[in-house]
C-alpha positions as CSV (number, residue, x, y, z in Angstrom):
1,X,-12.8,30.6,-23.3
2,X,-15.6,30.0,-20.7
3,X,-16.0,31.4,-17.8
4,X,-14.6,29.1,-15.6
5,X,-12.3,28.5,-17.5
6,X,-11.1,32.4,-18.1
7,X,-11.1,32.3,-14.0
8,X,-9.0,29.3,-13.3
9,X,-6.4,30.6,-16.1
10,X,-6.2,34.2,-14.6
11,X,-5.8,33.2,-11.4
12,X,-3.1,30.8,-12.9
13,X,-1.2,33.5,-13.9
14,X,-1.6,35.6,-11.0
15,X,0.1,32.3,-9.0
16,X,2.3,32.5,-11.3
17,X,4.0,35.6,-11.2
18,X,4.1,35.4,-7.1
19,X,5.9,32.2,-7.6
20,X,9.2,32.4,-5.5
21,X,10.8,28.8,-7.9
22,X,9.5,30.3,-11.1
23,X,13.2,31.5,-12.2
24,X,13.9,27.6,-11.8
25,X,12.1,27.2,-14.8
26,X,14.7,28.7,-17.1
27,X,17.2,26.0,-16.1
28,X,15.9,23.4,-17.5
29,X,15.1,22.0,-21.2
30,X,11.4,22.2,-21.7
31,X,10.9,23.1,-25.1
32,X,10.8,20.0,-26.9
33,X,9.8,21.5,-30.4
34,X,11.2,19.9,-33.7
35,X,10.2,20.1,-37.6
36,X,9.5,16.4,-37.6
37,X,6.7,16.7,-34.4
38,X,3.5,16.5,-35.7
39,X,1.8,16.4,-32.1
40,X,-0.5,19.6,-31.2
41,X,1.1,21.9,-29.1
42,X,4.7,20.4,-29.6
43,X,6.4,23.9,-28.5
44,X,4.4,24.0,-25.3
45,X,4.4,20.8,-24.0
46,X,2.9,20.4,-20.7
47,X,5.0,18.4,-18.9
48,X,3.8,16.3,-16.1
49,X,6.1,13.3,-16.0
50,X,8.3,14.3,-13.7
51,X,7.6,12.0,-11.0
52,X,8.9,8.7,-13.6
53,X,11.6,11.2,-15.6
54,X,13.0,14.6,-14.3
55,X,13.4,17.2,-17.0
56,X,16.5,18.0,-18.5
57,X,18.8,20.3,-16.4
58,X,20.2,23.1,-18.9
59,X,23.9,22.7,-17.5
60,X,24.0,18.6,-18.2
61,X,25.4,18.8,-21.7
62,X,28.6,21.3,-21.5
63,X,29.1,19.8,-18.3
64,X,28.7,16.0,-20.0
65,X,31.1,17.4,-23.0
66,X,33.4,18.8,-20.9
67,X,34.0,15.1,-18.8
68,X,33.9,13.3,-22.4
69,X,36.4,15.5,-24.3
70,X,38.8,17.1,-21.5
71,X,38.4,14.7,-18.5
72,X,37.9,11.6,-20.5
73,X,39.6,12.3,-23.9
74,X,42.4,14.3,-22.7
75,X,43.4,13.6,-19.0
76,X,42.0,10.2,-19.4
77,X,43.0,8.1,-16.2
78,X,44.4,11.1,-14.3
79,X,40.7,11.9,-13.7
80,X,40.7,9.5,-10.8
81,X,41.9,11.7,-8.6
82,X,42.2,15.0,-10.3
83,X,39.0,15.9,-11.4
84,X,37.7,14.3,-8.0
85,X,36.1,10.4,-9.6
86,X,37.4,8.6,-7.2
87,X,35.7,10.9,-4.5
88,X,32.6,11.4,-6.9
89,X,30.0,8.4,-5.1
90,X,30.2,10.4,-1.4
91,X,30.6,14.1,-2.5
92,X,27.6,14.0,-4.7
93,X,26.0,11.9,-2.0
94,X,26.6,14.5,0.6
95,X,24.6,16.7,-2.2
96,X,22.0,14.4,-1.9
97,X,22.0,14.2,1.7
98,X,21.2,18.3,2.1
99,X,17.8,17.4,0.6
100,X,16.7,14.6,2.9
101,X,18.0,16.1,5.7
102,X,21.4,13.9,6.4
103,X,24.9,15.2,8.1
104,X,27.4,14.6,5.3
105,X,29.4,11.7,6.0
106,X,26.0,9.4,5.8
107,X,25.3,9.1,1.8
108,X,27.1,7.2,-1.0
109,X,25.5,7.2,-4.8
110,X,26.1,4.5,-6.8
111,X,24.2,1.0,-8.6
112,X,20.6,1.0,-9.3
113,X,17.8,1.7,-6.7
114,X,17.5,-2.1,-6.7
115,X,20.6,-2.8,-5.6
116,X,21.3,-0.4,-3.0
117,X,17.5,-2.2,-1.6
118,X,19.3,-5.0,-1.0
119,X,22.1,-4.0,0.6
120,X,20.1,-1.7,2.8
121,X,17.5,-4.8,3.3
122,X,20.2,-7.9,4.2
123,X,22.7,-5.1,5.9
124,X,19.8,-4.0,8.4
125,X,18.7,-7.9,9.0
126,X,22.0,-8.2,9.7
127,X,22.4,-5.6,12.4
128,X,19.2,-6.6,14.1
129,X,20.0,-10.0,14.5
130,X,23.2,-9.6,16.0
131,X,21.8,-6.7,18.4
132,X,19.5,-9.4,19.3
133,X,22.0,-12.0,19.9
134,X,24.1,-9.4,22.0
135,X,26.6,-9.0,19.9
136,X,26.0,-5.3,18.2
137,X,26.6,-3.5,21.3
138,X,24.3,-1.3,23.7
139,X,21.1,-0.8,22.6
140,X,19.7,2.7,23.5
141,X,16.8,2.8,25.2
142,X,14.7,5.3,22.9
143,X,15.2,2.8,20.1
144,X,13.4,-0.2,21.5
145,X,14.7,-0.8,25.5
146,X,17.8,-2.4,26.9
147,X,20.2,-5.0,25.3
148,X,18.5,-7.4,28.1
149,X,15.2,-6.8,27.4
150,X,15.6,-7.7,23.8
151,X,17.8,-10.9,23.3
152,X,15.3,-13.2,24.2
153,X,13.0,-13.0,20.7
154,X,15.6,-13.9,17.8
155,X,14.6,-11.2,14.7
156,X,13.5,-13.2,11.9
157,X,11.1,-11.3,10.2
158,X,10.9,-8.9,7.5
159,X,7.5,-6.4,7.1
160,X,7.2,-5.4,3.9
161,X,4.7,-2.7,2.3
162,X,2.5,-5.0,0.2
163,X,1.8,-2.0,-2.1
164,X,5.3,-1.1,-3.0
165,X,7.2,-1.2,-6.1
166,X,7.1,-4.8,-7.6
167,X,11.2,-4.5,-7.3
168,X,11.2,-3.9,-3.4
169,X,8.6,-6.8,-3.0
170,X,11.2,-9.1,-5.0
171,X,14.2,-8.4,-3.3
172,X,12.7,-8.1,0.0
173,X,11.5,-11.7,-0.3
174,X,15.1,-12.6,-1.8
175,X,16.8,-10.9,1.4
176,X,14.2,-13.2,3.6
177,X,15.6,-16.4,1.9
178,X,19.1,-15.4,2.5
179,X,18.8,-14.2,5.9
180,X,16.3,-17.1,7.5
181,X,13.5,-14.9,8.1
182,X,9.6,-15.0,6.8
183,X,8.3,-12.1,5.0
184,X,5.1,-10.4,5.7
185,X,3.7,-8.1,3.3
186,X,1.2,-5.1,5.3
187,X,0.1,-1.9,4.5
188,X,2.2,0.8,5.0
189,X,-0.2,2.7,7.3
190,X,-0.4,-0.9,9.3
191,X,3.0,-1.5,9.8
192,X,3.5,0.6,13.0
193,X,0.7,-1.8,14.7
194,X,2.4,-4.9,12.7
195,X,5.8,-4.9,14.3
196,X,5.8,-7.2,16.9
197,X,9.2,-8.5,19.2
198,X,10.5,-10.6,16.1
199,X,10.5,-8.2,13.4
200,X,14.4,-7.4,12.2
201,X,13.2,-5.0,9.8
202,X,10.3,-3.0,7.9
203,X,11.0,-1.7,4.2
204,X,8.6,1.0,3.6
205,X,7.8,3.6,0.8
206,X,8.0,7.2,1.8
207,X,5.5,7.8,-1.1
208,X,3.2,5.2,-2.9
209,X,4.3,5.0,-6.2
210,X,0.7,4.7,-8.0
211,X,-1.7,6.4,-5.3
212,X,0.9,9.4,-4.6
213,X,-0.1,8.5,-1.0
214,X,2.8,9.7,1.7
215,X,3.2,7.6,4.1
216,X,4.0,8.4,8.1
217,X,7.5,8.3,7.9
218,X,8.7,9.6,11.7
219,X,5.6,7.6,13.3
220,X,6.5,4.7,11.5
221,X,10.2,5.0,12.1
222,X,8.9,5.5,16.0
223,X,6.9,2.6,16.6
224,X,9.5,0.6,14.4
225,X,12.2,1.8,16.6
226,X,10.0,0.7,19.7
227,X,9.3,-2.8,19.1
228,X,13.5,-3.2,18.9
229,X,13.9,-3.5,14.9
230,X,15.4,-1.3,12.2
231,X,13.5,0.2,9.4
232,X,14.4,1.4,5.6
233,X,13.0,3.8,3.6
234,X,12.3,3.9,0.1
235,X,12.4,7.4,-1.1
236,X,12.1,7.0,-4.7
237,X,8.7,9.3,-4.7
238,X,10.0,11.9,-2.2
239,X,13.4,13.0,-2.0
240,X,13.2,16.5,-4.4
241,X,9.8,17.0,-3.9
242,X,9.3,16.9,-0.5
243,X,11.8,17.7,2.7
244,X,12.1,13.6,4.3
245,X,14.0,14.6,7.8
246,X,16.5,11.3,8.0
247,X,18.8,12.3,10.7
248,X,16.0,13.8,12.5
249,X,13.6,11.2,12.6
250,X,16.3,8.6,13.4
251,X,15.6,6.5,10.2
252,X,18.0,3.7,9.9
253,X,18.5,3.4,6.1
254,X,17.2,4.6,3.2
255,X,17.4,4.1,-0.5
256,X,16.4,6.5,-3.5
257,X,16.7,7.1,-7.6
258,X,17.6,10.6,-8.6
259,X,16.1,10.3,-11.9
260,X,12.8,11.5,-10.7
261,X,12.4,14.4,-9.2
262,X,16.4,15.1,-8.7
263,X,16.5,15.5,-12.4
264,X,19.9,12.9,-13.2
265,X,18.9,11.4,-16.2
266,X,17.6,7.9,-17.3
267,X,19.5,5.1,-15.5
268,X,21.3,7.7,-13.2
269,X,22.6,5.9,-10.1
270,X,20.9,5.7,-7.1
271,X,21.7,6.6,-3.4
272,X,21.9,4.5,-0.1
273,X,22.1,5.9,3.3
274,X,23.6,4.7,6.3
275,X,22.6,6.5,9.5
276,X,26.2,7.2,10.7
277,X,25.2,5.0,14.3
278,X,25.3,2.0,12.0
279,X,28.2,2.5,10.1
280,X,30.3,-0.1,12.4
281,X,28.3,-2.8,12.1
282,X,26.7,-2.4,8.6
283,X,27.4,-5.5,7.1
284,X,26.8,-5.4,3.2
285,X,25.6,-8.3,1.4
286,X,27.9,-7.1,-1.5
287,X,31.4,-6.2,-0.2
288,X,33.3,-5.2,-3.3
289,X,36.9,-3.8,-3.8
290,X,35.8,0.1,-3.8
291,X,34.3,-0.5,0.2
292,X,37.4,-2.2,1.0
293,X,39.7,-0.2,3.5
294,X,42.6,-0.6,1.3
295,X,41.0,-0.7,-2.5
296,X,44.6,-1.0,-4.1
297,X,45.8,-2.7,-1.7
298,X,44.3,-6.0,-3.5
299,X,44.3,-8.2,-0.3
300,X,42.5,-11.9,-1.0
301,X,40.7,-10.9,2.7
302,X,37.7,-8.2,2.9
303,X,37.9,-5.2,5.1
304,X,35.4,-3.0,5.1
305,X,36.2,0.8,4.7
306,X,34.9,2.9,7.4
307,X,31.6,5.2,7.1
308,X,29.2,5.3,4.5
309,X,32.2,3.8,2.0
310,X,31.0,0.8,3.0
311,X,28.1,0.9,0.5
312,X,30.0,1.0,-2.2
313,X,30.5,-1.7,-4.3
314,X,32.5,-1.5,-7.8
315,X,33.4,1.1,-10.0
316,X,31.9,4.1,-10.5
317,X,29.8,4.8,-13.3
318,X,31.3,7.8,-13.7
319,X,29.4,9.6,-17.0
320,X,26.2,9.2,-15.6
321,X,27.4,9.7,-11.8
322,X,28.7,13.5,-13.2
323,X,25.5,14.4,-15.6
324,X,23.8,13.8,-12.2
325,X,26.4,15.9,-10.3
326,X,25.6,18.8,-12.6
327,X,21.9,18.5,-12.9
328,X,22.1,18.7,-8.8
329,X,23.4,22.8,-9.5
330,X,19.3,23.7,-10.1
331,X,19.3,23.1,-6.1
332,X,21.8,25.6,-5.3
333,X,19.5,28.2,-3.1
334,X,16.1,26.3,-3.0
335,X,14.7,25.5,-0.1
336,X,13.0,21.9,0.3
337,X,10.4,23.9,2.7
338,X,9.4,26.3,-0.1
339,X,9.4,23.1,-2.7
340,X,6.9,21.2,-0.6
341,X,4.6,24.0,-0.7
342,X,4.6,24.8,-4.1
343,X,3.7,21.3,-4.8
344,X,1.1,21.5,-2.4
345,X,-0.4,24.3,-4.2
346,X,0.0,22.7,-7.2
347,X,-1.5,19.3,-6.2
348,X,-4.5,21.9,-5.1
349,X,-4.9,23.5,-8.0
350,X,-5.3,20.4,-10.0
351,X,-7.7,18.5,-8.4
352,X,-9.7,22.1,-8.3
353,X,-9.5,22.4,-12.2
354,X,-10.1,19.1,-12.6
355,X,-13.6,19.3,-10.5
356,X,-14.5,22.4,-12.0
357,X,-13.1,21.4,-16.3
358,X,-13.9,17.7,-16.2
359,X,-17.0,15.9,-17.1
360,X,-18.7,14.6,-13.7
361,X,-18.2,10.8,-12.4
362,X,-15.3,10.7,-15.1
363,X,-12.4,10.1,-12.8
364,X,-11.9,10.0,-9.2
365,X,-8.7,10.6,-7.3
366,X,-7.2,8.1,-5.3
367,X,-4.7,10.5,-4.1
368,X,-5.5,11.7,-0.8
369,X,-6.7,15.1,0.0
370,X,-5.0,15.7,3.2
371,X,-1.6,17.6,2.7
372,X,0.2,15.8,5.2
373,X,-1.1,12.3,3.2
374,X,-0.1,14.0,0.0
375,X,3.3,13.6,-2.2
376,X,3.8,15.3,-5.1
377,X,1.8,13.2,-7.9
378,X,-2.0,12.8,-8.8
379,X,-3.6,9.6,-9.6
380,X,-7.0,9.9,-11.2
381,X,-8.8,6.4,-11.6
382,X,-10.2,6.3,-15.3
383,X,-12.0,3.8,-16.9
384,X,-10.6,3.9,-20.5
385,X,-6.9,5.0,-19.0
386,X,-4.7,4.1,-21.3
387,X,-6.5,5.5,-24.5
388,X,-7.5,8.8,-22.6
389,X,-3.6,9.0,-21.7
390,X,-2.8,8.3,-25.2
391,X,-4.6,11.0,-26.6
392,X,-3.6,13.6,-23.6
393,X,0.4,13.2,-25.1
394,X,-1.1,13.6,-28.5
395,X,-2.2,17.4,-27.6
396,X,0.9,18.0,-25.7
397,X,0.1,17.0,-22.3
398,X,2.5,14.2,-21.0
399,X,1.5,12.3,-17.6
400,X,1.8,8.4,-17.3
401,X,-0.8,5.3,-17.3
402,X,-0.8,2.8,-14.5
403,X,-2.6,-0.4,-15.3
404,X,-5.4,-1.1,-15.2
405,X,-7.2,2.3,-14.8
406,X,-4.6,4.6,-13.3
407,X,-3.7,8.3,-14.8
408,X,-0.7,9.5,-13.2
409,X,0.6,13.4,-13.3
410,X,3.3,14.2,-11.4
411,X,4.6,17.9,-10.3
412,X,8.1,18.7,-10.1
413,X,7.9,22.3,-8.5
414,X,11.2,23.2,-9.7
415,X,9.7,23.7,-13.4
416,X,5.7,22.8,-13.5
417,X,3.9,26.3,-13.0
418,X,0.6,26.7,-12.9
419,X,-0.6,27.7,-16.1
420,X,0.7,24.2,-16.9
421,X,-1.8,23.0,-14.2
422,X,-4.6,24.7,-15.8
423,X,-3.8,23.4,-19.2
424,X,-3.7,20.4,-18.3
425,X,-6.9,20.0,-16.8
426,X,-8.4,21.7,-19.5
427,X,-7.1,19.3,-22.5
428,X,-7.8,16.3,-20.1
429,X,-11.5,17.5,-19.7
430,X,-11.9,18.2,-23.8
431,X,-10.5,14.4,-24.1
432,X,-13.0,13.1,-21.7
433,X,-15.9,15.0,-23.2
434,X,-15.2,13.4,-26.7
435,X,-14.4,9.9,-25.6
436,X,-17.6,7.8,-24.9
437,X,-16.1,6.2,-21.5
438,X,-17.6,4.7,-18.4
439,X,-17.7,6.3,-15.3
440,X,-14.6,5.9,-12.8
């Protein structure tokens, strides 16, 4: 080994063992070893993936068995309500709501992230236009000035981050069509200067999903709040890896996954949060029979539960609601203070092992520097991305590609250490050195 490289891997190891998350590590499934793997490394795989997948949680399959054979196979529909499915969708989201800093009382889990973005989207639109016609009672003054002072402009316009998720872009436009309002797509770091006296509401990512940019999420929420409208949050990129602050920022809504960096499991269901001031007059777009106020009461008339019941829709999907219940146990005891600076340090620690291992003009990083602009991801631009990406999986080091030129590697700090860091750096710059490519 050279000598940089002998020094970045000690000093690894020395981060390493003053790691206060490292025990973490043992709770998940990480070696992914098997007789028919013919990859390099395939015991050690360096996993830096988290950020599209979360790793497997160690307690997900007895707990999965347990709901398939005793709860499922033996109690069958008496699970409703003794082992707690009926209550699942608000108890888990109260889970959820300890890591992005909401009261309980204020999260419900259930449908896809897509979904729960249009009921936050049309259910905010919805609020803001009757505020603005008078009819969603007193408007405080920190949140955009009297009731008087803002019923003249009618709110019939929806700002959108015009580098967001291809999904929030469709929707958002979708919820526009359906609501009478125009759609104007600005960057995120714009949209505090954007909102103007007729915006209704501004859906904005907490974390850009291809730069790992954060966004300014209580200035944006601020100005948002000044110019009278209501703003949602997407916090597909942040919530596990970062601590987001909703009931202390005053964010309206918000919407996440949990199969990122909360670990639930492919197609786990999503979250939506209500902030508990808008509980009354959140208006869902998709009123079903588990939000009603009576759910077996079967009434031919709709009336909405009260409190964050009102997101819910139909039922549960209960397997994949539970894995996700279980897989939340790793954040018994952690801190989301002491996760955001691990993953800081991590972040850090690549980009220095990628200056010092990889081939100069090679890549460039179009994440930003500046810890307070950082999430928990790296995005190297890369001419010949996909093949270089390839080839890193092949040797046991597993980011993602991002067309056209985009190599993503996300850090979960709950199980990425730092020797990880180091070796994946070093295996990126042996793959660059042998592959003829341009220059980023």
């Amino acid at each position: 080994m050279s000598e940089p490289h002998a020094t970045l891997a000690e000093e690894a190891a020395k981060l390493d063992a003053a790691d206060e998350l490292r025990a973490k590590r043992a709770e998940f499934v990480l070696d992914d070893s098997d007789d028919s793997d013919d990859s390099d490394d395939s015991d050690n795989t360096v996993y830096l993936d988290g950020n599209s997948l979360g790793a497997l949680p160690a307690a997900v399959p007895a707990r999965l068995a347990d709901v398939i054979g005793r709860e499922w196979g033996r109690l069958r529909i008496r699970s409703w309500e003794e082992s707690g499915w009926w209550t699942a969708p608000e108890r888990i989201g109260d889970r959820i709501g300890r890591l992005v800093g909401a009261a309980p009382g204020q999260v419900v889990v259930g449908d896809s992230t897509s979904v729960n973005v249009f009921k936050a989207v049309v259910g905010a639109v919805r609020i803001a236009q009757a505020r603005a016609a008078g009819r969603g009672g007193t408007q405080d003054v920190t949140r955009g000035g009297t009731r008087d002072e803002l019923r003249d402009e009618p709110r019939d316009e929806i700002l959108v981050d015009e580098s967001t998720f291809p999904t929030d872009g469709y929707i958002a436009e979708s919820a526009a069509r359906m609501t009478g309002c125009t759609l104007r797509p600005v960057p995120a770091p714009d949209i505090a200067a954007a909102v103007g006296p007729r915006t209704a509401v501004a859906l904005v990512n907490h974390v850009d999903y291809r730069t790992g940019r954060l966004h300014d999420l209580p200035g944006t929420t601020a100005a948002v709040h000044a110019a009278g409208a209501l703003v949602v949050w997407d916090l597909c990129h942040s919530a596990g890896a970062l601590p987001v602050g909703l009931d202390a920022h005053g964010v309206d809504l918000a919407v996440g996954c949990t199969y990122k960096y909360l670990n639930g499991g492919p197609g786990s269901p999503a979250y939506l949060y209500v902030a508990r001031e808008h509980q009354p007059r959140f208006d869902s777009p998709l009123p079903g029979w588990n939000s009603h106020a009576d759910p077996f009461g079967m009434a031919p008339a709709y009336a909405p539960a009260d409190g964050a019941l009102r997101g819910r829709v139909g039922t549960p999907d209960i397997l994949s609601m539970l894995a996700l219940e279980a897989a939340l146990d790793v954040w018994d005891g952690v801190s989301p203070d002491a996760v955001r600076a691990k993953s800081l340090a991590l972040t850090d620690f690549f980009l220095r092992c990628v200056e010092a291992y990889v081939p100069a003009g090679r890549v460039e990083s179009v994440t930003p520097a500046a810890h307070h602009e950082r999430g928990s991801q790296v995005a190297l631009r890369c001419a010949d991305a996909g093949e270089v990406m390839a080839e890193l999986i092949r040797r046991g080091v597993v980011g993602d590609f991002r067309r056209p030129d985009v190599l993503r590697f996300g850090f979960t700090p709950l199980y990425t250490g730092f020797a990880d860091v180091e070796r994946a750096a070093r295996v990126l710059a042996a793959v660059l050195a042998e592959a003829p490519g341009e220059a980023a």
